[in-house]
matplotlib code that plots the C-alpha trace (Angstrom):
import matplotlib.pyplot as plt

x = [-84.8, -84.0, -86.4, -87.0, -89.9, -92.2, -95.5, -97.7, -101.8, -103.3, -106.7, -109.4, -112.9, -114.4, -116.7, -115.2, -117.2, -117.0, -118.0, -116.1, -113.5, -110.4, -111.1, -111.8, -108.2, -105.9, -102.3, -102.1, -98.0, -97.0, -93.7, -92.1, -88.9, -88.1, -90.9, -93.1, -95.4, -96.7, -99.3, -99.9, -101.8, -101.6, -103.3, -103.3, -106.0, -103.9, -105.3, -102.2, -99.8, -100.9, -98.7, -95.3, -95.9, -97.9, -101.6, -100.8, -98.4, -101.4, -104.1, -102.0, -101.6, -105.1, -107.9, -110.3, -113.0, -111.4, -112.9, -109.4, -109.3, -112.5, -111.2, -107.3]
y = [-47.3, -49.7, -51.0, -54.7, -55.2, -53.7, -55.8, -54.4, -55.4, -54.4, -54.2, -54.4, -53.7, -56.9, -54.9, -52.5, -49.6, -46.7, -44.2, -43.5, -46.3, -44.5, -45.4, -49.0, -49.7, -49.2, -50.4, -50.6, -50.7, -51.7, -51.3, -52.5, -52.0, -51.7, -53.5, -50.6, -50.7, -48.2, -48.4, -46.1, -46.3, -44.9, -45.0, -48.3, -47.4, -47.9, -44.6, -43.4, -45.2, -43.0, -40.0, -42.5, -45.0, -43.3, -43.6, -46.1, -48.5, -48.5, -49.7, -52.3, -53.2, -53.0, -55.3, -54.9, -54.4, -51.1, -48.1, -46.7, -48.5, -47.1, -44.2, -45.5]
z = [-112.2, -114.9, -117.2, -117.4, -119.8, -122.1, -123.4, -125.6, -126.5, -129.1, -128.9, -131.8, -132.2, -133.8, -136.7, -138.3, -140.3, -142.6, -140.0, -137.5, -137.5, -136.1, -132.3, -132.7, -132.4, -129.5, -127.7, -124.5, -123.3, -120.3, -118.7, -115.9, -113.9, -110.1, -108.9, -110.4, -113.3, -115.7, -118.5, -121.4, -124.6, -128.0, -131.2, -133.2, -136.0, -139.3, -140.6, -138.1, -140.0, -143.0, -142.4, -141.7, -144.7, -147.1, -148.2, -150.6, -148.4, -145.9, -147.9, -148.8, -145.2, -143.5, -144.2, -147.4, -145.3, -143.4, -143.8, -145.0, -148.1, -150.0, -150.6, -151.4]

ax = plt.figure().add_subplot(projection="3d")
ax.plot(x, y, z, "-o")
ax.set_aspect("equal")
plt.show()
């Protein structure tokens, strides 16, 4: 099977809080090839992005409001 396309959609809670904010993000991927289609998801909050970029890269990357950046 050969893959023809990949989409992805992120999806995002519209209010964001200091509690418990790391599952109001998520990507959905879909992929499809062969006249079959598979989806998947994954982690989108940007507190994941934190162990690739770097605590301080991040905050400068999410919005003010996130509960990431009070303590960055």
């Amino acid at each position: 099977m050969r893959i023809e396309s990949v989409d992805f959609f992120y999806l995002a809670m519209p209010e964001v809080t200091n509690a418990a904010d790391g599952s109001q993000d998520a990507l959905l991927v879909r992929v499809t090839g062969g006249g079959h289609i598979g989806w998947g998801e994954c982690e989108a909050a940007p507190l994941a992005l934190d162990r690739r970029l770097g605590r301080a890269d991040v905050a400068r990357r999410v919005p003010p409001g996130h509960g990431f950046c009070a303590g960055a």
